[in-house]
DONU-852209 format. One line per field, with one value per residue (C-alpha): residue in one letter; x, y, z. Coordinates in nm, 4 decimals, always signed. Each point is the difference from the previous one (the first is absolute). Layout:
REM residues N
res <- (A | ...);
xx <- (X | ...);
yy <- (Y | ...);
zz <- (Z | ...);
This chain:
REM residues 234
res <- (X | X | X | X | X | X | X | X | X | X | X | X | X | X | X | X | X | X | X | X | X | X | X | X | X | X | X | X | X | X | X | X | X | X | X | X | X | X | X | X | X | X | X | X | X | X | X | X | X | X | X | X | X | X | X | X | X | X | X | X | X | X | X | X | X | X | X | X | X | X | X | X | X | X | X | X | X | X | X | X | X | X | X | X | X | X | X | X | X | X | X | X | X | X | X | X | X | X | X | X | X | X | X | X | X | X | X | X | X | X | X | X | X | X | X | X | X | X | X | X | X | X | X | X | X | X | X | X | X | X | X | X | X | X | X | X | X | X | X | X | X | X | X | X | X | X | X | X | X | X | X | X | X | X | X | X | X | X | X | X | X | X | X | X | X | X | X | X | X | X | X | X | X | X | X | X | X | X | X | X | X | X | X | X | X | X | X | X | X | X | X | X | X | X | X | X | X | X | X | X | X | X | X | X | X | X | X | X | X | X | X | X | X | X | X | X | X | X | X | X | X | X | X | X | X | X | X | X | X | X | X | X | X | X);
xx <- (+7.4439 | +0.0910 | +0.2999 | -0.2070 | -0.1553 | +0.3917 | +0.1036 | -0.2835 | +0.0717 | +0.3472 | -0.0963 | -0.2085 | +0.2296 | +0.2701 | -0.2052 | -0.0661 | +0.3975 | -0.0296 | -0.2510 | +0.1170 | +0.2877 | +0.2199 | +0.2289 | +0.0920 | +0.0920 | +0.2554 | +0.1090 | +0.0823 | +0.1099 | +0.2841 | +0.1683 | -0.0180 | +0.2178 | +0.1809 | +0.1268 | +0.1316 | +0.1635 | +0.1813 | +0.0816 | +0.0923 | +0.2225 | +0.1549 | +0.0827 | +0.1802 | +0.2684 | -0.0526 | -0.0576 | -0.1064 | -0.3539 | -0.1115 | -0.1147 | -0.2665 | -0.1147 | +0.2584 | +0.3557 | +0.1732 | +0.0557 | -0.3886 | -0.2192 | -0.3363 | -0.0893 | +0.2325 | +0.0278 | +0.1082 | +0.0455 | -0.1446 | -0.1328 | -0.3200 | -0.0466 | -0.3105 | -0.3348 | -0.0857 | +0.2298 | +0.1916 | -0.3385 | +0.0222 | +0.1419 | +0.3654 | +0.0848 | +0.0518 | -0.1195 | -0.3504 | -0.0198 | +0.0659 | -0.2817 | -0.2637 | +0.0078 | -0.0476 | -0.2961 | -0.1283 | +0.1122 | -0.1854 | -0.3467 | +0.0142 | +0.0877 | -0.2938 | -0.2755 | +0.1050 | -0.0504 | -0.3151 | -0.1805 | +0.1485 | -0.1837 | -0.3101 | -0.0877 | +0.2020 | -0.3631 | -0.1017 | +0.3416 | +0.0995 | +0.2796 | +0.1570 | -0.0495 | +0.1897 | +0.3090 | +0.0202 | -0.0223 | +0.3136 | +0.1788 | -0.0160 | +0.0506 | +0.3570 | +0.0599 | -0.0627 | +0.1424 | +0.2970 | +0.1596 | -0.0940 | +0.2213 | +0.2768 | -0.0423 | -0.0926 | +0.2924 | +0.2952 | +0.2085 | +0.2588 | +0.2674 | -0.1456 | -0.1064 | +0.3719 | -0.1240 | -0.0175 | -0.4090 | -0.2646 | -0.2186 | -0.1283 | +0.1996 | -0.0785 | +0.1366 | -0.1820 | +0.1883 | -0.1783 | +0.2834 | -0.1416 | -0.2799 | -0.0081 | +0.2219 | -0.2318 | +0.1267 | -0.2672 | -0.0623 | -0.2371 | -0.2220 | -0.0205 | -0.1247 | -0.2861 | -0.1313 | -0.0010 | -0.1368 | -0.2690 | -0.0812 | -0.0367 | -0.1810 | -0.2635 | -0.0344 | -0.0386 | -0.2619 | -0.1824 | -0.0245 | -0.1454 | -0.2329 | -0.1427 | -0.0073 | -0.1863 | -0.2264 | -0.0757 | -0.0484 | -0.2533 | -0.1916 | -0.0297 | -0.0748 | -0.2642 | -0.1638 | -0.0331 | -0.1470 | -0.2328 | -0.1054 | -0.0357 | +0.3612 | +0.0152 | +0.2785 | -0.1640 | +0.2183 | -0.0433 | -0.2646 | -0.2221 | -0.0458 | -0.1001 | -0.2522 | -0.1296 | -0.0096 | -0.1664 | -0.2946 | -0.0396 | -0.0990 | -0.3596 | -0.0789 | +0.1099 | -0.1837 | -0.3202 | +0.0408 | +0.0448 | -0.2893 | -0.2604 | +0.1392 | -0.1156 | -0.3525 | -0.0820 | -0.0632 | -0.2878 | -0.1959 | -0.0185 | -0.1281 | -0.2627);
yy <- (+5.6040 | +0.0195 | +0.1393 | +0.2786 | +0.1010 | +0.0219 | +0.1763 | +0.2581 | +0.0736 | +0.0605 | +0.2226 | +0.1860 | -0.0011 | +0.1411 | +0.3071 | +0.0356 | +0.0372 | +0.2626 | +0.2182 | -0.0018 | +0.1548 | -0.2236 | -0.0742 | +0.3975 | +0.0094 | -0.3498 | +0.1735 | +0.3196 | -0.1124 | -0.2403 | +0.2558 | +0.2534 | -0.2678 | -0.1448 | +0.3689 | +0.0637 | -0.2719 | +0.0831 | +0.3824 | -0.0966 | -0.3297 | +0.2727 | +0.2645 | -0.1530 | -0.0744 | +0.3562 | +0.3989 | +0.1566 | +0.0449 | -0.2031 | +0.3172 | -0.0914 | +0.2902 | +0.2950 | +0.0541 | -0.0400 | +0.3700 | +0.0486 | -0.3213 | -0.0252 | -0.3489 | -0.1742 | -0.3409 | +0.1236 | -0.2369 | +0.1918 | -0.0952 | +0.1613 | +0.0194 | +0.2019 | -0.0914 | +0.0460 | +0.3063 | +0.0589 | +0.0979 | -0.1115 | +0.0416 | +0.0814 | -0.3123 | -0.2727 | -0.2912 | +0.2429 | +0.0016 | -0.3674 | -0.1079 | +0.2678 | -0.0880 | -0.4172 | +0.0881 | +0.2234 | -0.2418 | -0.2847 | +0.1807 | +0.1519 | -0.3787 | -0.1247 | +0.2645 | -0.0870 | -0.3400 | +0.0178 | +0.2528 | -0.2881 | -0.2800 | +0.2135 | +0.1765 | -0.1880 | -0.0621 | +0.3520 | +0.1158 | +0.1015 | -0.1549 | +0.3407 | +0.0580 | -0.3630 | +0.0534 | +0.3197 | -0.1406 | -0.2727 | +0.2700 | +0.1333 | -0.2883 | -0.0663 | +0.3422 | -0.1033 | -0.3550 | +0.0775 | +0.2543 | -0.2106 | -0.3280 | +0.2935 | +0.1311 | -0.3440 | -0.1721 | +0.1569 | +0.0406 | +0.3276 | -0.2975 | -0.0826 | +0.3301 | +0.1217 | +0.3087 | +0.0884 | -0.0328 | -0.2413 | +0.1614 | +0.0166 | -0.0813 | +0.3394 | -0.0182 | +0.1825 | +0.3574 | +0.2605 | +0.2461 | +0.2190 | +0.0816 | -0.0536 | -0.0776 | -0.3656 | -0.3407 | -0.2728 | -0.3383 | -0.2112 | -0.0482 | +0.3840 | +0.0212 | -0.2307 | +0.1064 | +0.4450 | -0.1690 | -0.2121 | +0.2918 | +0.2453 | -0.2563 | -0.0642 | +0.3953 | +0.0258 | -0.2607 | +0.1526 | +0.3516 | -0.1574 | -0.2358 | +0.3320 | +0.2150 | -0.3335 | -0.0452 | +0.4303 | -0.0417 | -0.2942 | +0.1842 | +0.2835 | -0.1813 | -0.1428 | +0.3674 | +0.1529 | -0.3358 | +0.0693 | +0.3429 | -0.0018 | +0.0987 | +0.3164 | -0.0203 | +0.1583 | +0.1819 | -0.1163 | +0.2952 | -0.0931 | -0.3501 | +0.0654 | +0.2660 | -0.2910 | -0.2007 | +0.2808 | +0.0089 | -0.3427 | -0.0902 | +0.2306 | -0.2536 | -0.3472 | +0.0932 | +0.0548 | -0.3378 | -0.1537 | +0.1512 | -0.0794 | -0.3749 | -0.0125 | +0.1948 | -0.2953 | -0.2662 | +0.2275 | +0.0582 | -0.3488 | -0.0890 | +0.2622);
zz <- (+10.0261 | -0.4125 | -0.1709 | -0.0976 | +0.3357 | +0.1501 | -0.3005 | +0.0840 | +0.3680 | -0.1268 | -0.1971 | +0.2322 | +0.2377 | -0.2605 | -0.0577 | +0.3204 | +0.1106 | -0.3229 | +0.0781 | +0.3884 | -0.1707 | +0.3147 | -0.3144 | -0.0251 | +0.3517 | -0.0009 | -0.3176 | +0.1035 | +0.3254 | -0.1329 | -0.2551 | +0.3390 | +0.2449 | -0.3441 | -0.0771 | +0.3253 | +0.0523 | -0.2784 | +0.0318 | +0.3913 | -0.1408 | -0.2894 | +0.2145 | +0.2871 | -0.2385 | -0.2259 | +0.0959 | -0.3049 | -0.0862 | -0.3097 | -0.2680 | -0.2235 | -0.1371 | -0.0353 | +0.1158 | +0.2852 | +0.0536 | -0.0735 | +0.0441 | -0.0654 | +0.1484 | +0.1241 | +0.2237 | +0.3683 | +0.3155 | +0.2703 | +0.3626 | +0.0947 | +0.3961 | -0.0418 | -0.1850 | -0.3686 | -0.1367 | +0.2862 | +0.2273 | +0.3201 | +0.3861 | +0.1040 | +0.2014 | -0.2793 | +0.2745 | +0.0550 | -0.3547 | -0.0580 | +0.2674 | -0.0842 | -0.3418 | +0.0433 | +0.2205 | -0.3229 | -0.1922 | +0.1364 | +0.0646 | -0.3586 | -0.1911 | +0.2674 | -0.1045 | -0.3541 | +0.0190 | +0.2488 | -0.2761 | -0.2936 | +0.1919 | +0.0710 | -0.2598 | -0.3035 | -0.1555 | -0.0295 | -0.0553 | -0.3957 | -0.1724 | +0.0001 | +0.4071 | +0.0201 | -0.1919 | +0.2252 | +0.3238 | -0.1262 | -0.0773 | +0.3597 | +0.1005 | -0.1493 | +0.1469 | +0.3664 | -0.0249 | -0.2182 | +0.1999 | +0.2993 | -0.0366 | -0.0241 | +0.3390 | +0.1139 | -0.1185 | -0.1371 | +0.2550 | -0.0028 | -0.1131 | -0.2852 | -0.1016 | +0.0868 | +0.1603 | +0.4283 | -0.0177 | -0.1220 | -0.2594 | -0.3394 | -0.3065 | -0.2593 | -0.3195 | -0.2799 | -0.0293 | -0.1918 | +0.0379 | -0.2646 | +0.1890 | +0.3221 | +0.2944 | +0.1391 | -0.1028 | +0.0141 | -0.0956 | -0.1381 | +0.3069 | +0.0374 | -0.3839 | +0.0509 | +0.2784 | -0.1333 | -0.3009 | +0.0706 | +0.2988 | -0.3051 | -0.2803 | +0.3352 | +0.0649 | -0.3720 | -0.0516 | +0.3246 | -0.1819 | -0.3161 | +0.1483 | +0.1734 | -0.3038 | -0.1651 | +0.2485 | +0.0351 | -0.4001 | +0.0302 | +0.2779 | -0.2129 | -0.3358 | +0.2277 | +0.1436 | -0.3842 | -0.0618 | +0.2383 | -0.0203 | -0.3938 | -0.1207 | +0.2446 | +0.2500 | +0.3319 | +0.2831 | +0.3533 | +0.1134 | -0.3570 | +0.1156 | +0.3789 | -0.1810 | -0.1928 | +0.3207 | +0.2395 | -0.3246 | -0.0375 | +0.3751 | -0.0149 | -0.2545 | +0.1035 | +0.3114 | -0.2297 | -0.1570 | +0.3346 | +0.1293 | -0.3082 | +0.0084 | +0.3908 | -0.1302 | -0.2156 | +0.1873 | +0.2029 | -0.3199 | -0.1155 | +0.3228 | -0.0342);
């Protein structure tokens, strides 16, 4: 094998690893266990919330060190062990279907479709390893759970982190793309009819009129083209 044979399956393989998009979910994935590390590491030792935006008697955003027991934005059952178990199982199944429609479909998936699913991904697997393995020591808190830090205090009462961002956002970029592939494809489809029919748009009941008056005469035609072979034989 030459230099410049290796030097091409590299590069294949390089945009491969790209275009999977596999890079956006290691990526997003490390700053979401690097920053809480940090916020959990920074507030075992300090109270106040860090303000980033606004005052301390009216924040805006501000960094927060919060526990959540519950599922994404506080949703989930009263019993923080129920919640801790239901959520792994939903957890697991979601990150599997993810990567089983990845494997299965990454051929005839877009670009856009895959940076979505890795986003959803980070938000199942991030938040994960927290109930997995940070114990109520480390977390200095009575429960396992999920370390929240992001603190919109100016407009609403949820804190989040960056595993909960990923997954609302590539959630809403797929619903997005979903409704404009549909409009694209009801455009095309329509583009196509006028096409068809001469530049007039026709309504559902116009074209099964068209239909109903068309069958008398394909059943003509049919019938002459079976006629013909009786008068050449005469």
């Amino acid at each position: 094998m030459s230099f410049n044979d290796i030097l091409q399956k590299v590069w294949k393989g390089l945009k491969w690893f790209f275009f999977s998009f596999i890079w956006l979910f290691i990526v997003f994935l490390v700053v979401d266990i690097v920053t809480k590390q940090a916020v959990v590491k920074y507030f075992a030792t300090h109270d106040e919330p860090i303000v980033l935006i606004g005052t301390a008697a009216k924040p805006f955003l501000q960094i927060n060190y919060s526990i959540n027991t519950n599922a994404a934005f506080g949703f989930g059952f009263d019993n923080p062990t129920v919640n801790r178990v239901m959520y792994c199982i939903i957890a697991f199944i979601g990150f599997g279907l993810i990567v089983g429609i990845f494997a299965w479909k990454f051929k005839k998936l877009g670009k856009f479709v895959r940076a979505c699913l890795m986003l959803m991904a980070v938000g199942a697997i991030g938040n994960l390893i927290d109930r997995l393995f940070y114990t109520p020591e480390f977390l200095h808190y009575t429960y396992n759970g999920v370390v929240d830090w992001i603190d919109f205090a100016g407009i609403w009462q949820f804190i989040f982190n960056i595993a909960d961002s990923c997954v609302v956002v590539g959630t809403l970029m797929l619903i997005v793309y979903l409704i404009v592939d549909e409009i694209k494809e009801v455009r095309q489809k329509r583009k196509k009819e006028v096409k068809e029919t001469g530049g007039k748009v026709l309504s559902k009941e116009e074209q099964k009129r068209l239909e109903s008056e068309s069958e008398p005469a394909k059943v003509e035609e049919t019938e002459k083209v079976e006629e013909k072979p009786e008068i050449a034989e005469k």
